[in-house]
C-alpha positions in Angstrom: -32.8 -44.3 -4.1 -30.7 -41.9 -2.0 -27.6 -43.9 -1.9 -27.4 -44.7 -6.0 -28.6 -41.1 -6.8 -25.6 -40.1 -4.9 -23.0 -42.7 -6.1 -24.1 -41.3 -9.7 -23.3 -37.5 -8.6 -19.6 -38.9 -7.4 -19.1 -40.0 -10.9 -20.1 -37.2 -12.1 -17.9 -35.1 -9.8 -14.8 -37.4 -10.1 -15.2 -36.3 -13.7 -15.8 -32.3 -12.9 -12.4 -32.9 -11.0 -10.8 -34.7 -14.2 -11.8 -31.7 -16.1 -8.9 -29.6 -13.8 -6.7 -31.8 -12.9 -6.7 -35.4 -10.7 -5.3 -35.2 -7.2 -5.6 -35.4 -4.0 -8.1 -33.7 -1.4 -8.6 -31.6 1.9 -11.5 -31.6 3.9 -14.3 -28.9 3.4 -16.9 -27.8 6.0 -19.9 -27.3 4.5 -22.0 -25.6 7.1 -25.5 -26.0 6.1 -28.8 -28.2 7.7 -29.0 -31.4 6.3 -25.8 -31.4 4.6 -23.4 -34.7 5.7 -20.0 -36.6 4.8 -20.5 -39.1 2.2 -19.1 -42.2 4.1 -17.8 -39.7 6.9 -15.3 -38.7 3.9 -14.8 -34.7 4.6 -14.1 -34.1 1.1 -17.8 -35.1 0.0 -20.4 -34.0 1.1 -24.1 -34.8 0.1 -27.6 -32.8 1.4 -30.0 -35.0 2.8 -32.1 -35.9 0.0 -28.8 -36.9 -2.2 -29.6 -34.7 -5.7 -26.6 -32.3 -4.8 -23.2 -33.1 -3.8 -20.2 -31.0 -3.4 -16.6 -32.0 -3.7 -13.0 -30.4 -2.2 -10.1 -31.3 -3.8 -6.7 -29.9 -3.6 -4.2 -31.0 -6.1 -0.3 -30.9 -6.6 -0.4 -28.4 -9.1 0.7 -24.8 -9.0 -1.9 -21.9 -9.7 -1.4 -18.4 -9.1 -2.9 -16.2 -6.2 -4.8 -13.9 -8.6 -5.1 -10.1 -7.1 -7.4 -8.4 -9.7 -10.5 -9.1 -11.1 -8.7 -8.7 -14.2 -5.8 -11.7 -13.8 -8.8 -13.7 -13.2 -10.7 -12.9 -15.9 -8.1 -13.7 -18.0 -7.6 -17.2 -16.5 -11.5 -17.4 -16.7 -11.6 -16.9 -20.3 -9.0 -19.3 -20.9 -10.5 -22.0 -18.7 -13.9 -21.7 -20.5 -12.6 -22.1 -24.2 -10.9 -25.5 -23.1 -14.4 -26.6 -21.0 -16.2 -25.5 -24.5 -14.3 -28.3 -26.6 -15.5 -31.2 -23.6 -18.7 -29.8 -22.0 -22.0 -27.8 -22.8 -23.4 -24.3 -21.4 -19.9 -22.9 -20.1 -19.9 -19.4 -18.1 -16.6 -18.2 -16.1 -16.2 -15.3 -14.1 -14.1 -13.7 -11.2 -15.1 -14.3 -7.6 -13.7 -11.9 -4.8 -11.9 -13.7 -1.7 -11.1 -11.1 0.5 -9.0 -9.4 -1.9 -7.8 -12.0 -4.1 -9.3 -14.0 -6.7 -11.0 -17.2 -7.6 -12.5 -18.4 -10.4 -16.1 -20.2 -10.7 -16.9 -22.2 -13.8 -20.1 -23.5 -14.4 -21.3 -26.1 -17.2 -23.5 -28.7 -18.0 -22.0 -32.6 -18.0 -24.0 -35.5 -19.8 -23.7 -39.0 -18.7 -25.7 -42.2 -19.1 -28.4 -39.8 -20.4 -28.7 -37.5 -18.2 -27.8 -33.8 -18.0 -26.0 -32.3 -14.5 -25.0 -28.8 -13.8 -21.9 -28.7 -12.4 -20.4 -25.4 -10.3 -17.0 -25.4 -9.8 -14.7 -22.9 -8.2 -11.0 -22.6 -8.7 -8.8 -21.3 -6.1 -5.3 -20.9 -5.0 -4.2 -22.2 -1.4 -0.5 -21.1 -0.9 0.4 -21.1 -4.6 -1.9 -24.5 -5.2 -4.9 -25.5 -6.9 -8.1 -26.5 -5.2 -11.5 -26.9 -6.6 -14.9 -27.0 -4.8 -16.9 -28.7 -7.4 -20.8 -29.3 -6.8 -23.0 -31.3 -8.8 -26.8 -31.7 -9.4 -29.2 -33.2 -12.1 -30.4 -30.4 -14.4 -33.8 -31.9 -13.9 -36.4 -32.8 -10.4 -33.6 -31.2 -8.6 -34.9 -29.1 -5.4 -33.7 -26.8 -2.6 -30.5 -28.1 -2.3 -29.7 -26.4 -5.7 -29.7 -23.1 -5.1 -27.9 -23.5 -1.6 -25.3 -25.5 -2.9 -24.7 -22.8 -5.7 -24.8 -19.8 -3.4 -22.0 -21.8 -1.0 -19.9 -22.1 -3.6 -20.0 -18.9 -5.2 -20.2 -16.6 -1.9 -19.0 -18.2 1.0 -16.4 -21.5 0.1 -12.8 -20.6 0.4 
């Protein structure tokens, strides 16, 4: 159970990360009990009962250091009218990093069936995108949820 439950939230987050842009990764330290490497893979990282797992992935692509809430609002209302046309529930909004800006998107994916939440933040690393995405079923999902969701929108840079 634990190791399908989690190959079905890597599709679903291999598709989150389709929804910015493919690419490669970097390696995230998630720094909470119970939280491991999928396949000692640094980049993915599941909790211990397998209905949440979080993604890094840094891609080629340029994407500007934002330094007001306001440049990232504006990026963040952009972002959520293309998620609208592929994906349900959208909400954007500005995130603080130490006095620049990210963006976290959040949305619901179907697949097979079944609905999953997906959070996903947008940042810039020298000029370049990377995206923590994190991924859970919408329904019997349980601690992990919250956690995973509070990581990513107050503490992953």
């Amino acid at each position: 159970m634990f190791r399908s439950s989690v190959f079905q939230w890597l599709r679903v987050l291999a598709w989150a990360g389709a929804v910015a842009i493919p690419g490669g990764a970097h390696a995230l330290i998630v720094p909470m009990p119970g939280w491991v490497p999928v396949n000692g893979d640094a980049n993915i990282w599941t909790d211990s009962t397998g209905k949440c797992v979080m993604r890094e992935e840094r891609y080629g692509q340029a994407f500007p250091t934002f330094s007001s809430p306001e440049d990232a609002r504006s990026f963040a209302l952009k972002l959520q009218t293309s998620l609208d046309t592929r994906v349900d529930a959208v909400v954007t909004q500005p995130v603080d990093r130490a006095g620049s800006w990210g963006v976290l998107a959040a949305y619901d994916y179907v697949q097979a069936g079944a609905t999953y939440r997906v959070s996903q933040l947008y940042l810039s690393d020298r000029g370049i995108l990377r995206t923590i995405t994190g991924s859970s079923a919408t329904t019997g999902a349980d601690a992990c949820v919250n956690a995973m969701r509070d990581f990513i929108r107050y503490l992953a840079n």
